[in-house]
PDB file of the backbone (N, CA, C, O) and the ligand in Angstrom, with CONECT records:
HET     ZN  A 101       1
ATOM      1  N   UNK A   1      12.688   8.368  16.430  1.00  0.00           N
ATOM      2  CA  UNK A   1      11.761   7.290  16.766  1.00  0.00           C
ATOM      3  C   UNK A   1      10.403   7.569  16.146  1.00  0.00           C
ATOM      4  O   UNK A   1       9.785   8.625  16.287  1.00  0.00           O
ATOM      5  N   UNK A   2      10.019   6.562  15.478  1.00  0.00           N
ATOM      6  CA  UNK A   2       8.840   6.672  14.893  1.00  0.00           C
ATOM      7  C   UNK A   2       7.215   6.340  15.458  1.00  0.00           C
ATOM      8  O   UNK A   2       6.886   5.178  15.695  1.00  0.00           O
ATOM      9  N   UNK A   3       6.330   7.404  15.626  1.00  0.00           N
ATOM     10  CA  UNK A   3       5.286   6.758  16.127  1.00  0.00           C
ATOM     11  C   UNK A   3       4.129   6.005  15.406  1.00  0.00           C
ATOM     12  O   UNK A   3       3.178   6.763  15.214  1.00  0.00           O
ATOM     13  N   UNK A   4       3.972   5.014  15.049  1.00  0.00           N
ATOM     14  CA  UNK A   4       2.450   4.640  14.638  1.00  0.00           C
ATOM     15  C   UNK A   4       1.196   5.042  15.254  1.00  0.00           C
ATOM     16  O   UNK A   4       0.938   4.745  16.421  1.00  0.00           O
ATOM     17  N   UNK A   5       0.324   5.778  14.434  1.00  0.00           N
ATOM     18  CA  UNK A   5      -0.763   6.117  14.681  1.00  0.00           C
ATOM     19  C   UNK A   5      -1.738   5.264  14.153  1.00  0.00           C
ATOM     20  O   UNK A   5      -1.594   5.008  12.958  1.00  0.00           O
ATOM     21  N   UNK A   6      -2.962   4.612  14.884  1.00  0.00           N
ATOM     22  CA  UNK A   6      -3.475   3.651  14.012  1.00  0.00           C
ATOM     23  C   UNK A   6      -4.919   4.452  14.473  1.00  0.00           C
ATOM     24  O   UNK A   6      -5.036   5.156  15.475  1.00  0.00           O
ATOM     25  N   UNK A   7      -5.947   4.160  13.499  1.00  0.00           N
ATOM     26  CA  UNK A   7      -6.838   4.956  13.529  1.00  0.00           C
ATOM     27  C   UNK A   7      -8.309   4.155  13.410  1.00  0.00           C
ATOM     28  O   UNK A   7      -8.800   4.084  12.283  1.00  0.00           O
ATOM     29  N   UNK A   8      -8.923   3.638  14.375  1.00  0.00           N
ATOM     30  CA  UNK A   8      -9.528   2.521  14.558  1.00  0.00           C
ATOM     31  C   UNK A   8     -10.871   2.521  14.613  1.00  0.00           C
ATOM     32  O   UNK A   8     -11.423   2.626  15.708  1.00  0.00           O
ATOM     33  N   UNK A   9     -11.712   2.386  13.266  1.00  0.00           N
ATOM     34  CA  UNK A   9     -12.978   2.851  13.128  1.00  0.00           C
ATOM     35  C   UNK A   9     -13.654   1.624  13.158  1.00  0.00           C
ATOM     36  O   UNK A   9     -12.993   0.720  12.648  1.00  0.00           O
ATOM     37  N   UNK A  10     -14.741   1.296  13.582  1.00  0.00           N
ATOM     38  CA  UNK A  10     -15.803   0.220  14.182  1.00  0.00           C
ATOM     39  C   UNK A  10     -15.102  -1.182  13.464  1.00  0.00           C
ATOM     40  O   UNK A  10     -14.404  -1.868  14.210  1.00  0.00           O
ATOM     41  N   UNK A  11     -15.226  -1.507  12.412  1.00  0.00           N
ATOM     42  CA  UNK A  11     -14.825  -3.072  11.410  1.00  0.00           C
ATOM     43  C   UNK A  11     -14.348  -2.399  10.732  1.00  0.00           C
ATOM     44  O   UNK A  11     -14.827  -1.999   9.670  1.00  0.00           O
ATOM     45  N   UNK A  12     -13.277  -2.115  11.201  1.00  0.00           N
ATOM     46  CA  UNK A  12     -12.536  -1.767   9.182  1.00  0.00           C
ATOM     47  C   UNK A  12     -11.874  -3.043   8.838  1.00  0.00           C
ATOM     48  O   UNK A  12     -11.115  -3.789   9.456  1.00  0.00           O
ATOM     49  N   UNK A  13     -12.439  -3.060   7.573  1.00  0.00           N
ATOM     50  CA  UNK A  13     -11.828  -4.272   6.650  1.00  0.00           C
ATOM     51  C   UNK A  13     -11.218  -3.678   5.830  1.00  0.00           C
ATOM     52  O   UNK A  13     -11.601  -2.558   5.493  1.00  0.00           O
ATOM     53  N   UNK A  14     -10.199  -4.201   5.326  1.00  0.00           N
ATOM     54  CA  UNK A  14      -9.528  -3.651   4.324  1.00  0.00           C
ATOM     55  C   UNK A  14     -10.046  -3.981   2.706  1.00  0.00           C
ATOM     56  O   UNK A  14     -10.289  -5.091   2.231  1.00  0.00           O
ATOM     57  N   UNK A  15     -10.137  -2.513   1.963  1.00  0.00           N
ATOM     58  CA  UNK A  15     -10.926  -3.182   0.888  1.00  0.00           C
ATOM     59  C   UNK A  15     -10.156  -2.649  -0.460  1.00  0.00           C
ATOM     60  O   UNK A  15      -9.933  -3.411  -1.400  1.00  0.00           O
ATOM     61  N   UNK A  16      -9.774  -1.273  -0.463  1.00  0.00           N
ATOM     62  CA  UNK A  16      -9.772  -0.509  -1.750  1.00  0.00           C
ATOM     63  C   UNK A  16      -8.874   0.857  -0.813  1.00  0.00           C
ATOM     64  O   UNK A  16      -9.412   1.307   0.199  1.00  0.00           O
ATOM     65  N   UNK A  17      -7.759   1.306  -1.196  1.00  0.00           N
ATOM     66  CA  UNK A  17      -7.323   2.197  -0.908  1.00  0.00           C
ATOM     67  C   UNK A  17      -7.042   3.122  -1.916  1.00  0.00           C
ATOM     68  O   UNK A  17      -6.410   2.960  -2.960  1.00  0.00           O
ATOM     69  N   UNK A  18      -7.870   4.614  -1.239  1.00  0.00           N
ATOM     70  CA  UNK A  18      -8.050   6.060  -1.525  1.00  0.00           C
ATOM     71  C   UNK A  18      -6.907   7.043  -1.889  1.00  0.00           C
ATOM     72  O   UNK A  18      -5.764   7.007  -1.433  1.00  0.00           O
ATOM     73  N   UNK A  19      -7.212   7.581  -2.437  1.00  0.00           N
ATOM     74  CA  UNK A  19      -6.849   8.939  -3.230  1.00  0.00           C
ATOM     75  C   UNK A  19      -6.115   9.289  -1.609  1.00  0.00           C
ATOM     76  O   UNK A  19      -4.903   9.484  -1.514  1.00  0.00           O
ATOM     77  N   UNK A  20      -6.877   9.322  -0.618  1.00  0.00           N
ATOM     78  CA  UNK A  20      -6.747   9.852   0.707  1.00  0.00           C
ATOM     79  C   UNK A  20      -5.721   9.098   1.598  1.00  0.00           C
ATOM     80  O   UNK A  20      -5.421   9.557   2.699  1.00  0.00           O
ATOM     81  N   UNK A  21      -5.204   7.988   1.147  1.00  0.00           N
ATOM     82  CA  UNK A  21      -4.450   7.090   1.927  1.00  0.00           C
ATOM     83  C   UNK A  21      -3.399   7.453   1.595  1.00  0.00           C
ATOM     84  O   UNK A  21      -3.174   7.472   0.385  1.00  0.00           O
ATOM     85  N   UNK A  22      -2.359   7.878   2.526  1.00  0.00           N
ATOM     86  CA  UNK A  22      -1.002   8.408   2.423  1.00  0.00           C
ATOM     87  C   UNK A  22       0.016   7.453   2.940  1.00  0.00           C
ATOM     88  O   UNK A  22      -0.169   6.772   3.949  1.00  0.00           O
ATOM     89  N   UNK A  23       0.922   7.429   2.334  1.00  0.00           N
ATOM     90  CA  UNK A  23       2.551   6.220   2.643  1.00  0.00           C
ATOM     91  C   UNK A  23       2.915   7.090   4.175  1.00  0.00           C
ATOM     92  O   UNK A  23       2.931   8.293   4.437  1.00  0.00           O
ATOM     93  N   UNK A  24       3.147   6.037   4.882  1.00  0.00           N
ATOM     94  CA  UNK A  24       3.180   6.898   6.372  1.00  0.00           C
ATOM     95  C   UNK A  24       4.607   6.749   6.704  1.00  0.00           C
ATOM     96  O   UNK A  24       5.036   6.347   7.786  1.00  0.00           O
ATOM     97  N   UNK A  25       5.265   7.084   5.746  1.00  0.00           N
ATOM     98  CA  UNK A  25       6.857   7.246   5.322  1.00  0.00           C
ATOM     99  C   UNK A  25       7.105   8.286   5.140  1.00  0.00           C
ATOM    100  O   UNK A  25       7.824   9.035   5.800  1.00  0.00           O
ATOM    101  N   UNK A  26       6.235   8.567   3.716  1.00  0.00           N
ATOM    102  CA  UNK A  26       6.984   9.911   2.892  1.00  0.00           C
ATOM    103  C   UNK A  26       5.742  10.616   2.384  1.00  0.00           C
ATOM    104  O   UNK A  26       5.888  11.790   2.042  1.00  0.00           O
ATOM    105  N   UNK A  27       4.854  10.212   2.312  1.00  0.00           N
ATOM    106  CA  UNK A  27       3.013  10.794   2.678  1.00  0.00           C
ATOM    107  C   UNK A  27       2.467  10.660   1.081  1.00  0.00           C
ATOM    108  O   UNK A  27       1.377  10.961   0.596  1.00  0.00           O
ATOM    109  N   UNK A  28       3.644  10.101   0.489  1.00  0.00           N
ATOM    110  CA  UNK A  28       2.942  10.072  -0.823  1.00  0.00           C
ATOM    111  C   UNK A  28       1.574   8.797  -1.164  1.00  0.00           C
ATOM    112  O   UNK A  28       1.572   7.693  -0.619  1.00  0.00           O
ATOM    113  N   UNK A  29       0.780   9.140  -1.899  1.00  0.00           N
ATOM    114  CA  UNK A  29      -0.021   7.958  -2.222  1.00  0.00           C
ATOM    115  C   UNK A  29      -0.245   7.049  -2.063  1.00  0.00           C
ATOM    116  O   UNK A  29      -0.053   6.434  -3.112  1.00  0.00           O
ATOM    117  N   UNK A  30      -0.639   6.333  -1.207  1.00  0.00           N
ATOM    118  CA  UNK A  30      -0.400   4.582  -0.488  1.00  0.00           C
ATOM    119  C   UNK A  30      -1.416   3.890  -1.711  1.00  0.00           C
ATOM    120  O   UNK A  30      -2.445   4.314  -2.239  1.00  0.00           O
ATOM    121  N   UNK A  31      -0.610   2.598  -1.904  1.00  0.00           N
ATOM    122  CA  UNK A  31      -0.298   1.536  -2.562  1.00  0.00           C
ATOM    123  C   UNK A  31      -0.779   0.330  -1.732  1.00  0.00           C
ATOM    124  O   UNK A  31      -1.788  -0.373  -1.792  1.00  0.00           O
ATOM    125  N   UNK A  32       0.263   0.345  -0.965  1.00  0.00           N
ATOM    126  CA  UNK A  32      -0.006  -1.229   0.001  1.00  0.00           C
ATOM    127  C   UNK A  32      -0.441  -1.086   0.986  1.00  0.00           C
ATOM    128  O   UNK A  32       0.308  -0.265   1.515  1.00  0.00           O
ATOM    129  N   UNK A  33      -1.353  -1.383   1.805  1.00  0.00           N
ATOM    130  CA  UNK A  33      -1.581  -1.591   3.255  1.00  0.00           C
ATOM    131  C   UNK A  33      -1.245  -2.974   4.106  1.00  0.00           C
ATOM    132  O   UNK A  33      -1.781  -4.021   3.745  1.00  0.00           O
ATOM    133  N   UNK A  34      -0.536  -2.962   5.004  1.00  0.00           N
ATOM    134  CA  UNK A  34       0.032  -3.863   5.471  1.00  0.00           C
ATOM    135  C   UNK A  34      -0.577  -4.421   7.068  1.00  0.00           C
ATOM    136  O   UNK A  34       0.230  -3.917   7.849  1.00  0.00           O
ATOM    137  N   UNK A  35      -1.108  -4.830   7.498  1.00  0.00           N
ATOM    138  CA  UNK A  35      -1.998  -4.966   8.705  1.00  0.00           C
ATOM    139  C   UNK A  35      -0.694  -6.059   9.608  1.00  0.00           C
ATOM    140  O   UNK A  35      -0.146  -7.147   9.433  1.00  0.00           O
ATOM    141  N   UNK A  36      -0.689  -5.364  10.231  1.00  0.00           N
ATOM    142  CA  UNK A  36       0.240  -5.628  11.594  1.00  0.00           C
ATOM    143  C   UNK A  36      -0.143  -6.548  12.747  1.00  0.00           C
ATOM    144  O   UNK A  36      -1.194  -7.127  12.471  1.00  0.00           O
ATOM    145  N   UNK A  37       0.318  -6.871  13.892  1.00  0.00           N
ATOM    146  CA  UNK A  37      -0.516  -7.286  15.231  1.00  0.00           C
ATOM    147  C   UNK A  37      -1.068  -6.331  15.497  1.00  0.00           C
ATOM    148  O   UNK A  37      -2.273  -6.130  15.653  1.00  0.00           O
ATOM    149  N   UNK A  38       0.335  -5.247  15.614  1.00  0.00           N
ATOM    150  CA  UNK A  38      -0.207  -3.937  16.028  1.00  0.00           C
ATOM    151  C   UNK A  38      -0.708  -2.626  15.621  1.00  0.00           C
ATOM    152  O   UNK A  38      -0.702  -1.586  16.279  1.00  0.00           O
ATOM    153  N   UNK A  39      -1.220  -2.868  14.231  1.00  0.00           N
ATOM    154  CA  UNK A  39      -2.368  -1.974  13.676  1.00  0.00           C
ATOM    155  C   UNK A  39      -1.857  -2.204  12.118  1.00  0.00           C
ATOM    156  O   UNK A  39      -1.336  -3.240  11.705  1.00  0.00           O
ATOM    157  N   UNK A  40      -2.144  -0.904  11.278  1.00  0.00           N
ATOM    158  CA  UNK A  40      -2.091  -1.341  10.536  1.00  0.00           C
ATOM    159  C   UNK A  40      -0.974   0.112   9.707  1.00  0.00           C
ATOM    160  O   UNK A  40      -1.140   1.274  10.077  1.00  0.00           O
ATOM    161  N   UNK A  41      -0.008  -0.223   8.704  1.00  0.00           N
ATOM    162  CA  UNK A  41       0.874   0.752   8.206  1.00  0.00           C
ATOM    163  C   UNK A  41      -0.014   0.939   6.553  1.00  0.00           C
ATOM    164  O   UNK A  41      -0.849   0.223   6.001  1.00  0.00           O
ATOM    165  N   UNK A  42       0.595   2.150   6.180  1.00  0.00           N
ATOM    166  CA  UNK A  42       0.273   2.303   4.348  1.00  0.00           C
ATOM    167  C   UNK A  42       1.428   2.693   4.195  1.00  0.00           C
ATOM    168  O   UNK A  42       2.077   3.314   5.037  1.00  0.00           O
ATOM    169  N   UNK A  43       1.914   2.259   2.751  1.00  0.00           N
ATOM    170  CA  UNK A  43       3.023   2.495   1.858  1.00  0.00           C
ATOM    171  C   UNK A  43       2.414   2.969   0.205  1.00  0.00           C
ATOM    172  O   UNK A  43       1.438   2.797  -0.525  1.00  0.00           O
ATOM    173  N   UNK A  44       3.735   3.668   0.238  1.00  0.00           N
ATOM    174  CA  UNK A  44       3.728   3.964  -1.092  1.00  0.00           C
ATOM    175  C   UNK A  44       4.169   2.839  -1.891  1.00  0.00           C
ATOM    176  O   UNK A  44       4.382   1.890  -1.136  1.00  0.00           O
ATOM    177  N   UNK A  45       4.404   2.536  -3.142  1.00  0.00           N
ATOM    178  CA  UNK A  45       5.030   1.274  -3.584  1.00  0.00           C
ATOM    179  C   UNK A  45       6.165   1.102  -3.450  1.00  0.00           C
ATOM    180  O   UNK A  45       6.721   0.031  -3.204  1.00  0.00           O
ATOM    181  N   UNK A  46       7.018   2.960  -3.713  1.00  0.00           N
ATOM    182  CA  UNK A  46       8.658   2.923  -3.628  1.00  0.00           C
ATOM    183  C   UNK A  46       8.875   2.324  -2.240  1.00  0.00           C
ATOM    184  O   UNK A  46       9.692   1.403  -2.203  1.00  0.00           O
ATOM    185  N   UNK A  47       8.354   2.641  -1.209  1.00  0.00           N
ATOM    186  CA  UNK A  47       8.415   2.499  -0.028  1.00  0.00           C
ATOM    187  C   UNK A  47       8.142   1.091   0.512  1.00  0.00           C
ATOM    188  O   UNK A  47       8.820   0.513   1.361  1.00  0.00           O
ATOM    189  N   UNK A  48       7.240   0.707   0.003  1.00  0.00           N
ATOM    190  CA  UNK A  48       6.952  -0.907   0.495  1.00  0.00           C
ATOM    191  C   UNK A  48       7.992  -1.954   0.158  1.00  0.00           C
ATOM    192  O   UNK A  48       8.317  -2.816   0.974  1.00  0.00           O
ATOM    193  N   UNK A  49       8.656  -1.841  -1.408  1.00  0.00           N
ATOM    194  CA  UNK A  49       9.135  -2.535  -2.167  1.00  0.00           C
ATOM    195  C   UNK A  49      10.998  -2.598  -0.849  1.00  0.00           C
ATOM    196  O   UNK A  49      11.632  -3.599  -0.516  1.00  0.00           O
ATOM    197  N   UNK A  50      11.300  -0.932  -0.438  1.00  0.00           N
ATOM    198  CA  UNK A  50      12.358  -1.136   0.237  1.00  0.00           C
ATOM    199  C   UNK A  50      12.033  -2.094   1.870  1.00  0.00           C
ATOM    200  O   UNK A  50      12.856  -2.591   2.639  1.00  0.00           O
ATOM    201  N   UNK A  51      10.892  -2.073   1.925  1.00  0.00           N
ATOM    202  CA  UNK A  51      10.386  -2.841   3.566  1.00  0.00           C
ATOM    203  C   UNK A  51       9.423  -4.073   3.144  1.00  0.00           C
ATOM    204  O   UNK A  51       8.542  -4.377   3.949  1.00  0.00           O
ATOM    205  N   UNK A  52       9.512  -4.681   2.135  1.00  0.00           N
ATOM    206  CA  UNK A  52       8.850  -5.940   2.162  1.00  0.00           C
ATOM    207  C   UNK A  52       9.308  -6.947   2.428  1.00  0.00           C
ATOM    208  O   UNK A  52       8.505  -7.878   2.489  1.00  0.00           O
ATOM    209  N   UNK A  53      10.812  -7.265   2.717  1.00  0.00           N
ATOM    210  CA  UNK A  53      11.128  -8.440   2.793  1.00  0.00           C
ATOM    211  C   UNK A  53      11.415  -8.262   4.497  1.00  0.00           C
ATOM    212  O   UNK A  53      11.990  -8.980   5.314  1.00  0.00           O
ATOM    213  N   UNK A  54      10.813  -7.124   4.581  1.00  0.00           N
ATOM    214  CA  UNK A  54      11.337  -7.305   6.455  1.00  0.00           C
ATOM    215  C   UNK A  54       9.499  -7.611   7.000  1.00  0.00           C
ATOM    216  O   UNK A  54       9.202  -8.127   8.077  1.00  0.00           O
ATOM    217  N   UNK A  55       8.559  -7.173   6.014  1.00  0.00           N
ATOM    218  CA  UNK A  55       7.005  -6.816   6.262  1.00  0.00           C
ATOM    219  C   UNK A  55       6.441  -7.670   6.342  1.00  0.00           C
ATOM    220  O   UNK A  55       5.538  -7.707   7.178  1.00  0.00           O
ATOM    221  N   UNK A  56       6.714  -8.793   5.484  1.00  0.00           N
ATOM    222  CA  UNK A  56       6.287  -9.978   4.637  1.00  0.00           C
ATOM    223  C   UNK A  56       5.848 -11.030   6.128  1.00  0.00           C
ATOM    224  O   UNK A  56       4.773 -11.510   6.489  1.00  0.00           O
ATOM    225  N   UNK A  57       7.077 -11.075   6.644  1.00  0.00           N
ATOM    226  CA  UNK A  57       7.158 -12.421   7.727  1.00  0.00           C
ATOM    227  C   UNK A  57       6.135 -11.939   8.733  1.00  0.00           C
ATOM    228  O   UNK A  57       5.278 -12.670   9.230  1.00  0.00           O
ATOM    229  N   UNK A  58       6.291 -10.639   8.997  1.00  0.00           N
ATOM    230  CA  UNK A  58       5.311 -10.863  10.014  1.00  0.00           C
ATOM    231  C   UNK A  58       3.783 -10.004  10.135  1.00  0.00           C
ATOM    232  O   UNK A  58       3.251  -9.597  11.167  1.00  0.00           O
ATOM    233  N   UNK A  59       3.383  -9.908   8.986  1.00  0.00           N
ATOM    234  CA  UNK A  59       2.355  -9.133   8.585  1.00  0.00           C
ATOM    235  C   UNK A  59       1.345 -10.130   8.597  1.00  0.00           C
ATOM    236  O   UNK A  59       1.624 -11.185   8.028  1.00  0.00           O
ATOM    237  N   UNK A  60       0.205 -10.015   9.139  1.00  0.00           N
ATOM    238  CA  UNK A  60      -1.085 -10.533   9.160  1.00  0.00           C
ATOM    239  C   UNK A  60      -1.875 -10.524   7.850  1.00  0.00           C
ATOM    240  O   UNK A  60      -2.563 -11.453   7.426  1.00  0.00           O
ATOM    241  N   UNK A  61      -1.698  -9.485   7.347  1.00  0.00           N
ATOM    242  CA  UNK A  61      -2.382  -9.444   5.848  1.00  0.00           C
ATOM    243  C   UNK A  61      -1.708  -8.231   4.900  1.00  0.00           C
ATOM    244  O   UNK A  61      -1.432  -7.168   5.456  1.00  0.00           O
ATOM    245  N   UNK A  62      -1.513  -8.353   3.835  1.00  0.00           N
ATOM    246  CA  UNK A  62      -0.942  -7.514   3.230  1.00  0.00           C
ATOM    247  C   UNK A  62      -2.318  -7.202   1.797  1.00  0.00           C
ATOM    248  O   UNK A  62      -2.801  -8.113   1.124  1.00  0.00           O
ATOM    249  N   UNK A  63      -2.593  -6.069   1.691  1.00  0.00           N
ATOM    250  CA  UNK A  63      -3.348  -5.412   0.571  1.00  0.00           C
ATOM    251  C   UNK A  63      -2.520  -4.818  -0.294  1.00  0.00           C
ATOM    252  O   UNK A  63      -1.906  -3.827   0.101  1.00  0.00           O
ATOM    253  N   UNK A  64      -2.294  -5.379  -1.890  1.00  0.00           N
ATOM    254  CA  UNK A  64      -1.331  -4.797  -2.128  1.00  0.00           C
ATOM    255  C   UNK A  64      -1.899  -4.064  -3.628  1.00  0.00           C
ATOM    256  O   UNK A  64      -1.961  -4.900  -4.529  1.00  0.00           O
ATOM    257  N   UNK A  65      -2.185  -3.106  -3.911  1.00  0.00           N
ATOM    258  CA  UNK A  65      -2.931  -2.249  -4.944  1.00  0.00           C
ATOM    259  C   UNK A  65      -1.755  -1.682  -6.057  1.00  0.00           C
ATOM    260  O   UNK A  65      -2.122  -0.980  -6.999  1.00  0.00           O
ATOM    261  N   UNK A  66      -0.618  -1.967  -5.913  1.00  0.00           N
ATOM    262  CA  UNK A  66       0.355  -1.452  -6.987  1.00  0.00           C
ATOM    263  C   UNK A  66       0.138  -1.880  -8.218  1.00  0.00           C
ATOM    264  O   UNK A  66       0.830  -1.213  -8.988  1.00  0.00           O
ATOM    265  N   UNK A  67      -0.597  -2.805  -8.865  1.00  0.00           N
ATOM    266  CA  UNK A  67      -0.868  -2.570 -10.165  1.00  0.00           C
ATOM    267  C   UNK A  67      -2.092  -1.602 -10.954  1.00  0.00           C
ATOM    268  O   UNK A  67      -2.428  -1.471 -12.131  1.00  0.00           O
ATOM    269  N   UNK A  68      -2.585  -0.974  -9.578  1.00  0.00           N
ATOM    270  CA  UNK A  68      -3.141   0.422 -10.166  1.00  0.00           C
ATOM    271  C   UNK A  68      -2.283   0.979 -10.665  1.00  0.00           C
ATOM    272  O   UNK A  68      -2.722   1.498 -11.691  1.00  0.00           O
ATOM    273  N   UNK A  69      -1.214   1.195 -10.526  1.00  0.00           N
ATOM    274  CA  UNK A  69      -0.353   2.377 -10.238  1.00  0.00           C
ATOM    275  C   UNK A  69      -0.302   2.169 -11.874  1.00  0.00           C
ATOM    276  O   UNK A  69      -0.977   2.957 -12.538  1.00  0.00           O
ATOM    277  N   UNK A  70       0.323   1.335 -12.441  1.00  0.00           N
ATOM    278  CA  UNK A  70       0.249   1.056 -14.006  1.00  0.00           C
ATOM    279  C   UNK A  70      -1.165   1.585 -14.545  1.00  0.00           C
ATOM    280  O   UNK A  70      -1.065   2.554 -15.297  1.00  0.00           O
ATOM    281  N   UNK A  71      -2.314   1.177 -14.324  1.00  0.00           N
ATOM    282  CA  UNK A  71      -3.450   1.846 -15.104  1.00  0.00           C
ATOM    283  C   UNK A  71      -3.262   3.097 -15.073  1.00  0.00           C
ATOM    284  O   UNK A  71      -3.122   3.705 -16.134  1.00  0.00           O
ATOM    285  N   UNK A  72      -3.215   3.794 -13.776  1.00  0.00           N
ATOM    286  CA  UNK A  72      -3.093   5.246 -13.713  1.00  0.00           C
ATOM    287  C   UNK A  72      -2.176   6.039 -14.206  1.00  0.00           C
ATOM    288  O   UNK A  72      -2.658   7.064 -14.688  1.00  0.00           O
ATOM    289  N   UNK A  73      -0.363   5.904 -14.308  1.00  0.00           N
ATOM    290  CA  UNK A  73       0.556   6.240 -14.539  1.00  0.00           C
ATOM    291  C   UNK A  73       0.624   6.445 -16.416  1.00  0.00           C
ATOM    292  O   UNK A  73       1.309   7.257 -17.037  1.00  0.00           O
ATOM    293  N   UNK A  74      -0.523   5.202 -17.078  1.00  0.00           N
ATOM    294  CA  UNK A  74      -0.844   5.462 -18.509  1.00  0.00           C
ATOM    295  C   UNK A  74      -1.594   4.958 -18.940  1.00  0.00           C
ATOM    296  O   UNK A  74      -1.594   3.823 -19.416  1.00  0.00           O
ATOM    297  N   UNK A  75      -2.823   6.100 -18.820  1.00  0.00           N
ATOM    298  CA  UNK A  75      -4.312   5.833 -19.215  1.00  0.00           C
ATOM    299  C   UNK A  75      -4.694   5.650 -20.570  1.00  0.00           C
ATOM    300  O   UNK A  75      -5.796   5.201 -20.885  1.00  0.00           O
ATOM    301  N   UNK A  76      -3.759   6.006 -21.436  1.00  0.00           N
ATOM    302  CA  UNK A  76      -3.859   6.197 -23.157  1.00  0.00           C
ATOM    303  C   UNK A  76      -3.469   4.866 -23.604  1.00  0.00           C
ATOM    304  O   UNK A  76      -4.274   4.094 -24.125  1.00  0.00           O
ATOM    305  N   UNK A  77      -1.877   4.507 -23.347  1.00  0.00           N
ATOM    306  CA  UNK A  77      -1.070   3.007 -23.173  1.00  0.00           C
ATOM    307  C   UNK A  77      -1.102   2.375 -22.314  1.00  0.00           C
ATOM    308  O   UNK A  77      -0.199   2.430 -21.479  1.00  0.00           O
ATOM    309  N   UNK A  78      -2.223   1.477 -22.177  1.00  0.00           N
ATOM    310  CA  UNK A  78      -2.359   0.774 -20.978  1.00  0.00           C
ATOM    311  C   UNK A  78      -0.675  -0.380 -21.278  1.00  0.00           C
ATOM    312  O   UNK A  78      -0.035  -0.701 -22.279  1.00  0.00           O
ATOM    313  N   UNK A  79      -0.561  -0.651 -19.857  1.00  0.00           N
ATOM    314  CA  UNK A  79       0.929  -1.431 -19.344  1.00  0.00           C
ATOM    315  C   UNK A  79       0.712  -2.325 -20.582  1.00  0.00           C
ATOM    316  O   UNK A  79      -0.420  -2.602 -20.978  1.00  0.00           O
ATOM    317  N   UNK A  80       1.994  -2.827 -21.261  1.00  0.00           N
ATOM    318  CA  UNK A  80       1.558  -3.882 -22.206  1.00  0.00           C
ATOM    319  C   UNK A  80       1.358  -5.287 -21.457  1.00  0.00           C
ATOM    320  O   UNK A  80       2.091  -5.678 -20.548  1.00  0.00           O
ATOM    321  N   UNK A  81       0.181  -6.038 -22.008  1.00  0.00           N
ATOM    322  CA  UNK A  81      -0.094  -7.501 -21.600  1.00  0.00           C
ATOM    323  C   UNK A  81       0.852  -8.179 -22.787  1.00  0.00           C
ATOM    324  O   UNK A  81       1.837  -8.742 -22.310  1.00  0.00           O
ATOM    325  N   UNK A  82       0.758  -8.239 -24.183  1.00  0.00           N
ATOM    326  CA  UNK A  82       1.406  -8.795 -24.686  1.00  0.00           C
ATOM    327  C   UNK A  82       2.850  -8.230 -25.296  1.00  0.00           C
ATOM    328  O   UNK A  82       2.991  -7.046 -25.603  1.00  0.00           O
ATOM    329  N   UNK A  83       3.794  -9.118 -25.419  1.00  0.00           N
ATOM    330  CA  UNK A  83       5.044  -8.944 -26.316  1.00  0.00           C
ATOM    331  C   UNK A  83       4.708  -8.570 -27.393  1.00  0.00           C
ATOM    332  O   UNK A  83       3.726  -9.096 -27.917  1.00  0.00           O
ATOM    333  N   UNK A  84       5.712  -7.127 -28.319  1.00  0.00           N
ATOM    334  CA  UNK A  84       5.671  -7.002 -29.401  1.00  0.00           C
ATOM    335  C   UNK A  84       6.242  -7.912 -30.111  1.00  0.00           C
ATOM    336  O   UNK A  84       6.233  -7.833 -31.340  1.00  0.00           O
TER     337      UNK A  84
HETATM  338 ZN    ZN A 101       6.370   6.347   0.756  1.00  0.00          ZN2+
END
């Protein structure tokens, strides 16, 4: 059984997620933040992508930062925008 820990600092708005934000799955790197009734979860992308179609319906707001993951993953070759 899994516990959610939600961690509830004066107005947090959701804006930009940190180096410091961990997938509260598998603790790797959070990607998405998903704001709940009842607080709020972070995912990694692998992780979100397997729980989004269950997340989606009843999520209040979803922050979803995975196309960092492309800038970062190749800083030299950025993701291609156009077709060769
Ligand atoms: Zn994860």
């Amino acid at each position: 059984m899994k516990t959610t820990r939600v961690e509830v600092t004066e107005t947090f708005l959701p804006r930009h997620l940190s180096d410091h934000d961990r997938c509260d799955r598998c603790g790797s790197q959070a990607y998405v933040q998903v704001s709940l009734p009842t607080g709020q979860l972070l995912f990694c992308a692998h992780d979100y992508q397997e729980f989004e179609a269950r997340l989606r319906p009843i999520a209040t707001a979803v922050l979803d930062e995975r196309d960092r993951l492309h800038a970062i993953s190749s800083p030299g070759s950025a993701y291609p925008s156009t077709a060769p």
